[in-house]
C-alpha positions in Angstrom: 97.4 -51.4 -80.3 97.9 -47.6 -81.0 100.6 -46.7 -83.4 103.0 -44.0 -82.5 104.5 -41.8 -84.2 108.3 -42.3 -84.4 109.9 -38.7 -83.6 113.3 -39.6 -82.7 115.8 -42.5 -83.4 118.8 -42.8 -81.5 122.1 -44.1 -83.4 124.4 -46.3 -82.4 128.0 -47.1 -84.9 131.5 -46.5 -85.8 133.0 -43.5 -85.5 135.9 -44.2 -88.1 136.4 -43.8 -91.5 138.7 -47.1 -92.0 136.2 -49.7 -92.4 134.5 -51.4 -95.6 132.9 -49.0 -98.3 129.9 -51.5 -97.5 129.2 -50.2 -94.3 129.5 -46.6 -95.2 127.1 -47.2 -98.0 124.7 -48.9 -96.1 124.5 -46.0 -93.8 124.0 -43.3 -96.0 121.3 -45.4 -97.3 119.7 -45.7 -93.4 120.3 -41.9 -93.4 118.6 -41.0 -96.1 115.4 -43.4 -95.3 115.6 -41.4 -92.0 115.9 -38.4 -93.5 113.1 -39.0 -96.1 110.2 -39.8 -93.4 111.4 -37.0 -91.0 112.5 -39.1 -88.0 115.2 -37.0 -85.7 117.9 -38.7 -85.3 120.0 -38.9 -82.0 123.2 -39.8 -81.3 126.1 -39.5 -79.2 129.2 -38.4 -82.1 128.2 -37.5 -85.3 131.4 -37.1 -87.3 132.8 -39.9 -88.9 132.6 -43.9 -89.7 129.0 -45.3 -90.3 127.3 -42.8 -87.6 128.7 -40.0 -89.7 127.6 -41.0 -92.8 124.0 -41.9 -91.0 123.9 -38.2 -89.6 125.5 -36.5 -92.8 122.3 -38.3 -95.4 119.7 -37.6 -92.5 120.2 -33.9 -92.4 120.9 -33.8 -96.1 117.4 -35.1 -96.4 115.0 -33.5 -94.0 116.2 -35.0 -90.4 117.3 -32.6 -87.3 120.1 -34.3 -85.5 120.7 -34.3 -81.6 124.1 -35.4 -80.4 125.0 -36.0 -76.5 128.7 -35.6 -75.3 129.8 -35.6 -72.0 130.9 -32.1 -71.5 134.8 -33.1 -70.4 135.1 -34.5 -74.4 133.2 -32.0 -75.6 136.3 -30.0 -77.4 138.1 -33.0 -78.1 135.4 -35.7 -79.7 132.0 -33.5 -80.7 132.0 -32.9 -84.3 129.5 -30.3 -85.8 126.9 -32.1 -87.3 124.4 -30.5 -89.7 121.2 -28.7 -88.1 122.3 -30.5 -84.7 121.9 -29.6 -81.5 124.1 -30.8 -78.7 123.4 -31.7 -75.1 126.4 -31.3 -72.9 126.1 -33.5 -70.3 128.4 -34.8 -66.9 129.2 -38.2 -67.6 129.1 -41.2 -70.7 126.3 -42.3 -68.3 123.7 -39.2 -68.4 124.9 -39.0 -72.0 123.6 -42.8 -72.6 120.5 -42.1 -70.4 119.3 -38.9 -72.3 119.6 -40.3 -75.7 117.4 -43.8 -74.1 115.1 -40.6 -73.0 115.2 -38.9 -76.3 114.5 -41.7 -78.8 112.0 -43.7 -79.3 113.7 -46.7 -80.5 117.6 -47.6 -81.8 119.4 -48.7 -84.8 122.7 -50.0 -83.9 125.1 -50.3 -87.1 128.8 -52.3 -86.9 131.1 -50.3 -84.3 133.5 -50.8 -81.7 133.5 -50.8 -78.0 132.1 -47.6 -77.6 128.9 -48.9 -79.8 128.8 -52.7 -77.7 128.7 -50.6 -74.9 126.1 -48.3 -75.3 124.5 -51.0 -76.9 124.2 -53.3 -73.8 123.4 -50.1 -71.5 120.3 -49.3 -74.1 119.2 -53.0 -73.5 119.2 -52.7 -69.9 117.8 -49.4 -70.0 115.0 -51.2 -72.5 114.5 -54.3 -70.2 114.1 -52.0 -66.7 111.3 -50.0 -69.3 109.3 -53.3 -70.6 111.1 -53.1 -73.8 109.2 -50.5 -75.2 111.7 -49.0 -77.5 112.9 -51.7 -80.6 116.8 -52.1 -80.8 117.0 -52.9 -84.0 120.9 -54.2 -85.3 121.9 -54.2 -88.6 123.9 -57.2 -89.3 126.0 -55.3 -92.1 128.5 -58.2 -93.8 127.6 -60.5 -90.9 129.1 -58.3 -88.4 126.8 -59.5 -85.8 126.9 -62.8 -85.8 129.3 -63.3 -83.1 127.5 -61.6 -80.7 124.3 -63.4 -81.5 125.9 -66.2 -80.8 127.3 -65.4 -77.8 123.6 -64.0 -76.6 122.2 -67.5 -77.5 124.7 -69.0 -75.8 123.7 -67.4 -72.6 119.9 -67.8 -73.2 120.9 -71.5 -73.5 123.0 -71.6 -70.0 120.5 -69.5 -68.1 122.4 -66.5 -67.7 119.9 -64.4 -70.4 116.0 -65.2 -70.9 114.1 -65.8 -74.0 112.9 -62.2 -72.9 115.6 -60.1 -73.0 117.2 -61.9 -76.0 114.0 -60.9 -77.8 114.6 -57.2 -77.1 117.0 -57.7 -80.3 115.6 -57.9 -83.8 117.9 -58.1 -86.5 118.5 -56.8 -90.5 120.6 -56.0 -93.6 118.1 -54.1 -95.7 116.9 -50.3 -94.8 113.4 -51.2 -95.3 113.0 -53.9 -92.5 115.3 -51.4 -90.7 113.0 -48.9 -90.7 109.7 -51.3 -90.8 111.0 -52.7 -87.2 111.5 -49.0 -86.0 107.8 -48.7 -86.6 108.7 -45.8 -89.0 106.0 -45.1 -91.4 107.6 -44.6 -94.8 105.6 -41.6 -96.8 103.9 -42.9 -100.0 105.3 -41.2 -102.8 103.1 -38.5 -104.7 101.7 -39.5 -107.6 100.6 -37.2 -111.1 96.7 -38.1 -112.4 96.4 -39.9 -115.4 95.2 -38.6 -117.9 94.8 -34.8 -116.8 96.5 -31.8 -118.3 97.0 -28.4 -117.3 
């Protein structure tokens, strides 16, 4: 198998700042680890919550942000994000579809409906592609758990396969995050021994 080179990651999370200093900490983290190998990251509202605090460490630390809003929220929800560029586009729809185009895999942190949402659409998107792109969720405090269970569940009454329950993986750390991105992480640079200038 030939290894790609991870350009883009699209984002998936919380846009509000009233959740658990955990998950806003774990986020700057993922941004940072993003931002320190390089990998653009995309998203759809890069203001707040855990997706702002992902976007926010990124740019801080080398990454170029995209963000896609649907051009009639455009005043109302798009928040300036560092070194971003922004997509207008028609619908929540196109928006979803040009970030799936855009990225070559997702990290989905805890969010709302706005974040199940896109999530599910991604996975569709992912199984109609061969699941080529890793959706990778990051089971923050548990946060996931539910929604595993309600995925087995289905695997179990035939409603889901085996197949497109294994488009998932699942984490809590930023290294496996990134590792199941297939984002190479840069060795660091290290002095000689022994030598003087």
């Amino acid at each position: 198998m030939t290894a790609v080179r991870v350009r883009g990651i699209g984002l998936l999370g919380g846009t509000t700042d009233e959740v658990r200093a955990e998950y806003l900490d774990f986020a700057a983290e993922l941004g940072a680890g993003l931002g320190g190998c390089g990998v653009e990251v995309v998203c759809g509202d890069a203001g707040s919550g855990v997706a702002g605090s992902v976007i926010a460490a990124a740019a801080a630390t080398g990454s170029a942000v995209v963000t896609v809003v649907p051009h009639p929220v455009l005043p109302t929800r798009a928040r300036p994000a560092p070194r971003a560029l922004t997509y207008a586009v028609r619908t929540a729809g196109d928006r979803r579809r040009l970030i799936y185009r855009l990225s070559d895999g997702f990290v989905v942190l805890p969010g709302g409906l706005d974040t199940i949402g896109d999530l599910i659409g991604f996975a569709t998107l992912a199984r109609v592609d061969g699941g080529a792109k890793p959706i990778v969720l990051v089971n923050v405090r548990g946060y996931f758990d539910a929604l595993f269970g309600m995925l087995d569940h289905a695997v179990a009454e035939s409603f889901l396969t085996p197949a497109e329950r294994g488009l998932f993986a699942v984490t809590d750390t930023v290294p496996d995050t990134l590792r199941l991105l297939a984002i190479r992480v840069p060795e660091p640079v290290r002095e000689p021994v022994g030598q003087s200038g």
